[in-house]
N, C-alpha and C positions, 0 to 999 in steps of 0.2 A: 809626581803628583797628578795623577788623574782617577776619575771614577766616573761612573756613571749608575743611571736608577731608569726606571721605565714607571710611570704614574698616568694616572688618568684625574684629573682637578676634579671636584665634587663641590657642591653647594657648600658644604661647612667648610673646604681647602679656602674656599674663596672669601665665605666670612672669618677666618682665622687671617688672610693675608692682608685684609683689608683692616682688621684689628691692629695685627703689627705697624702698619703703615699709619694710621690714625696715632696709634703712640709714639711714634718715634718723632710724627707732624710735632708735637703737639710740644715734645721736650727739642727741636730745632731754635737755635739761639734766634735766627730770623722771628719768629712766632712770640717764642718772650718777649725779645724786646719790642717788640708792635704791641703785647700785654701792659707793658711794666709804661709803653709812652701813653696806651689808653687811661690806665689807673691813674700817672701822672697828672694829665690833662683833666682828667676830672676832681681831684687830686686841687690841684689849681683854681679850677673853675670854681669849686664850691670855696675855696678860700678866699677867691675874692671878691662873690657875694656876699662873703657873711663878713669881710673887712669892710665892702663898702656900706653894709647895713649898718656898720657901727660895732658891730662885733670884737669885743677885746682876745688878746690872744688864746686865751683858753678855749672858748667858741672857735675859733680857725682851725685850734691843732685837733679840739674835737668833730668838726666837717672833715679835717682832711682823713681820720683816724676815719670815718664813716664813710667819707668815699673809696679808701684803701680796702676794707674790711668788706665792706657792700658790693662795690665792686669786685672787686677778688670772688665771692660768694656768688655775683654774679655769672662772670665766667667761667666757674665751676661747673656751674647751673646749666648754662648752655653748652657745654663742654661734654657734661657727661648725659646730657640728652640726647647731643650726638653720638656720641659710645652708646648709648641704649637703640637707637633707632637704627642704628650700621648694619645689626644683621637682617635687618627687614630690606634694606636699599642692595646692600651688597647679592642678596638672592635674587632679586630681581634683576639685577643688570647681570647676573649669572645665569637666569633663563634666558636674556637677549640675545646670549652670544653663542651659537652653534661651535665654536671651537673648542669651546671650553668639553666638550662634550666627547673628544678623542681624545684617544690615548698617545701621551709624549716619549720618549725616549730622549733624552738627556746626557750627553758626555761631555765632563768637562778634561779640559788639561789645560799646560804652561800657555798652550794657543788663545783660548778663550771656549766658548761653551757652545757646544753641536748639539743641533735640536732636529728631531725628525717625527712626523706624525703623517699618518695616510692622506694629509693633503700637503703637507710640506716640508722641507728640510732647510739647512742652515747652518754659518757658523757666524758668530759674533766672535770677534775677537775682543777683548778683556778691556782695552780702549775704548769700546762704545759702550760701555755702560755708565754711567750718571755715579751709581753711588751702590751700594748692596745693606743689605738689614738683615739679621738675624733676631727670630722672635723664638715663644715657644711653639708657636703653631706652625711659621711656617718660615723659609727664607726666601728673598725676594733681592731680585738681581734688576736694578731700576735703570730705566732709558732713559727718564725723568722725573721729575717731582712726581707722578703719580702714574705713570705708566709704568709694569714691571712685567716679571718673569715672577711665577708663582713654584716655587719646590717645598710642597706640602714637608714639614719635619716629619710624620709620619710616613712618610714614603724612605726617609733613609736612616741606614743604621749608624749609631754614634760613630762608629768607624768612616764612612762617607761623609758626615756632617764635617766632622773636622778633616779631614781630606779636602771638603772644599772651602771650609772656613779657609783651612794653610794655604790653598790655592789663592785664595782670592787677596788673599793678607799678602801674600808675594806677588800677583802681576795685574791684581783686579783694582778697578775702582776705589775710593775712600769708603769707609763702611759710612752708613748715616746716623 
């Protein structure tokens, strides 16, 4: 199991990678249940305002159904504003970075994944990576929550995708 691809990242590589990453954020059980204790809490709060107004149970289970419901509509709201506004931030922080702007060459094998560009070379072995994503835009090979390795899907043929998907499934990281 090895392959390799030769790519240069582009503006849309980056807003597609940053896509990927934004979704997979977003479906992490950590991120839910920080959701599921916001709606709770609120959820709560408004119940027992409206108990100690005097409020019988119908009014309680109707606050918490509208903090459930509102809320939730809420996060949505903010959720997918940030999905709207991604590819505006993600081009920017893609003009900041001169790296992004050479061309990579990429080998992975059972070792872990060799990276070379006319200012630098490298190998990471399969250990130091956090986690890896597959999207449809691009795959992403994470050092951390949000630092990553960008391998545009465009840049390889279904034959290398899963060449490296099998790779990674056998000595890489947990997928996320």
């Amino acid at each position: 199991m090895a392959g390799e691809v030769g790519i240069t990242i582009g503006e849309e590589d980056y807003v597609g990678a940053n896509r990927v990453w934004f979704l997979h954020y977003l479906r992490r059980r950590k991120v839910l249940v920080r959701y599921a204790l916001l709606l709770a809490s609120l959820a709560a709060a408004l119940a027992m305002l409206e108990w100690s107004g005097g409020g019988g149970a119908a009014g309680i289970l109707r606050v918490v159904a509208f903090a459930i419901v509102g809320g939730g509509a809420g996060l949505l709201l903010c959720n997918g504003i940030g999905y709207v506004l991604l590819p505006r931030r993600a081009r920017r922080l893609f003009r900041q970075n001169p790296s992004f702007y050479k061309s990579y060459h990429y080998h992975w094998s059972d070792d872990g994944l060799a990276y070379r560009s006319e200012r630098e070379s490298g190998m990471r072995p399969w250990k130091d990576f956090y986690r890896w994503s597959d999207g449809s835009e691009a795959l992403l090979l994470m050092l951390n929550e949000q630092l990553f390795y960008i391998i545009p899907r465009r840049a390889l043929t279904d034959a290398q995708a899963e060449d490296l998907r099998a790779t990674l499934g056998a000595h890489g990281p947990p997928r996320f």
